[in-house]
N, C-alpha and C positions, 0 to 999 in steps of 0.2 A: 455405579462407578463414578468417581469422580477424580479431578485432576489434583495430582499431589504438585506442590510445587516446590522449588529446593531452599531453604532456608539457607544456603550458603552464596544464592544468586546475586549476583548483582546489578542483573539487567531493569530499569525503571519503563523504560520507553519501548516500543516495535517500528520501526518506519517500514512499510508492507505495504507490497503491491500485486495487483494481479495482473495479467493477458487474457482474453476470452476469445470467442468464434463469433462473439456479437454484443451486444448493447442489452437485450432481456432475458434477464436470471431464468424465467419459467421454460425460455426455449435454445437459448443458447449456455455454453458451458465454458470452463473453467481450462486455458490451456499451462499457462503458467504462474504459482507462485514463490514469492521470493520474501524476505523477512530479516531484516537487521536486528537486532538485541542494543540499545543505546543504554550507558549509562545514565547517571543523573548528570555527572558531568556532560554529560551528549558525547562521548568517544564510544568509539565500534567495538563489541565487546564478542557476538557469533554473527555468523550470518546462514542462512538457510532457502537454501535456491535449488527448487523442484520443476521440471517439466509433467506437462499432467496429458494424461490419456483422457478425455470426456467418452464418455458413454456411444455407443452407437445411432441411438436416437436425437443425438444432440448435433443442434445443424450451424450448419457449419456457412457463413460469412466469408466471400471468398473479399473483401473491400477488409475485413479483419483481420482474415488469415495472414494478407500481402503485409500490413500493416506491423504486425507483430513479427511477419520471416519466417514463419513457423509452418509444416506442411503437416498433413495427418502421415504420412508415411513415417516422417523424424520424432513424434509424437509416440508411432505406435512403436517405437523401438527404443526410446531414449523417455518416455514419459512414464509415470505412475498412473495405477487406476486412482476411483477415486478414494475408496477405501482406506488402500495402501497409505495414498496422501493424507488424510485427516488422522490418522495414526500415527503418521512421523510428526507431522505439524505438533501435535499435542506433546508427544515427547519433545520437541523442541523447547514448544514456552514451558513444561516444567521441570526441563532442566537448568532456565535458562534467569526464572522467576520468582523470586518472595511471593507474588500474586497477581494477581491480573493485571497487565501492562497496559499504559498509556496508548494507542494506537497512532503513529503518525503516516501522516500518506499527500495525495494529491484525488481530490473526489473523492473520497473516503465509503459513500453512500453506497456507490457501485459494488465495491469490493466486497462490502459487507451485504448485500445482498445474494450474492454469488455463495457466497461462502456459509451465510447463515441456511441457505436451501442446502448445498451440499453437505455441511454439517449434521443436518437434518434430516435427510433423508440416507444418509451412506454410515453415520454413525451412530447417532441418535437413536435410530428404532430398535440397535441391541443394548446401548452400554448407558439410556436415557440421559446421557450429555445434552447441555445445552450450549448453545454457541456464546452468546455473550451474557448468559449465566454464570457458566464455567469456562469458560478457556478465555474471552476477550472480554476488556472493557467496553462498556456504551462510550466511555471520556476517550475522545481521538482529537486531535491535530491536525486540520486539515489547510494544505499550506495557498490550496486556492480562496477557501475561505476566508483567510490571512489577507491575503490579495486583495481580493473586496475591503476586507475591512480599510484595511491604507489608505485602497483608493477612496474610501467614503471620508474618512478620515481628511484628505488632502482636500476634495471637493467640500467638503461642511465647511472647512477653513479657503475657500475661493483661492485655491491650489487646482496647480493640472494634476490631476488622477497620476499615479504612479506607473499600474503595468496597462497596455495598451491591450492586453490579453492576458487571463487569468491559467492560459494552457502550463503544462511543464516546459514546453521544449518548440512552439510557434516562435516564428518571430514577431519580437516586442512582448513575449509570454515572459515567464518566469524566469527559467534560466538568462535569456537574451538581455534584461532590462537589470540584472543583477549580476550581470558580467561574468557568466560563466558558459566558456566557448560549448556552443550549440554540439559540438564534435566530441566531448570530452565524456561525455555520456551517451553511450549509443539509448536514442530515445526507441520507446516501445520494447525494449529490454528490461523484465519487472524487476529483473536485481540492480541495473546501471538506475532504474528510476528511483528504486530507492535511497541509492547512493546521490545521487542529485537530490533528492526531496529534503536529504539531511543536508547537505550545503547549503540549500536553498533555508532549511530552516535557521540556520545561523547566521545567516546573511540578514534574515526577516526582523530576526529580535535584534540585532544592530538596527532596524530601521526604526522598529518601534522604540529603542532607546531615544535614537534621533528626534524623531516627530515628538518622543513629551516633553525633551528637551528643549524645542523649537517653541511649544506654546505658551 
């Protein structure tokens, strides 16, 4: 099996996020993800926003759970197994795709670790999909990483560092330091984070215009 993609798509970029029950792929899971479609222009083109069922065995973080708002009760009734989800997911990007899309996000690392096990083990072992063989690029955008770089960027030139926190949505983080009201995106929401991730990314590449103009 492999992923057809639509030759009449015009999505270039994904801005993608997850929610989880914890911090390790091997033992916690997967409760929410959400998925923008960006042109080249960077305008919104679908969006794709899933609640996920995790597994029984999969434990559960109750410092995460609160975090994200999300209960196993509202999960087991409004969620996808995991199955179900990496089958929609996939009709998504190739409905959505020429080919493998750009990944943009905030910690990019996490997500794709979550997601390459799920992948893997819920699709994989009947249809020998790969995760970012087939469906996702290795090439992502990650807007913390961005972060750092400014900041190294500001300090190499004996500049004060730019974000005082490389977070989405702390204060002195990302949104806060790039003037967009801490409210306006409910944070730990994986479709509003996406939605901030891409503000956040249009705001970034105005800076980097800025800083090489400044040198």
């Amino acid at each position: 099996m492999e992923v057809v993609f639509s030759e009449h798509a015009d999505g270039k970029y994904l801005v993608m996020d997850c929610e989880f029950t914890g911090l390790h792929a091997f033992k916690h899971g997967l409760t929410q993800l959400a998925a923008v479609v960006v042109s080249e222009e960077l305008e919104s083109k679908a969006v794709f926003n899933e609640y996920v069922l995790p597994p029984k065995d999969v434990e559960l973080v109750p410092e995460a759970m609160e975090i994200s708002g999300l209960d196993i009760d509202f999960l087991a009734s409004k969620g996808l197994v995991y199955e179900k989800l990496c089958s929609k997911f996939i009709d998504f990007i190739s409905e959505n795709f020429k080919e493998k899309p750009v990944v943009i996000g905030q910690f990019l690392p996490a997500d794709y670790s979550f997601l390459d096990k799920i992948f893997t083990n819920y699709l994989g072992k009947d249809t020998n999909l790969q995760f970012f063989e087939d469906i996702l690029s290795r090439n992502f955008i990650d807007t913390k990483s961005l972060a750092n770089i400014l900041n190294l960027k500001a300090e190499t030139n004996d500049k004060l560092k730019i974000f005082e926190s490389t977070s989405l949505s702390k204060p002195g983080g990302l949104k806060d330091t790039l003037n967009i009201p801490l409210d306006k995106y409910k944070a730990h929401d994986a479709l509003e984070d996406c939605l901030a991730n891409l503000e956040l990314l249009k705001k970034m590449l105005n800076l980097f215009e800025l800083s090489k103009n400044s040198v």
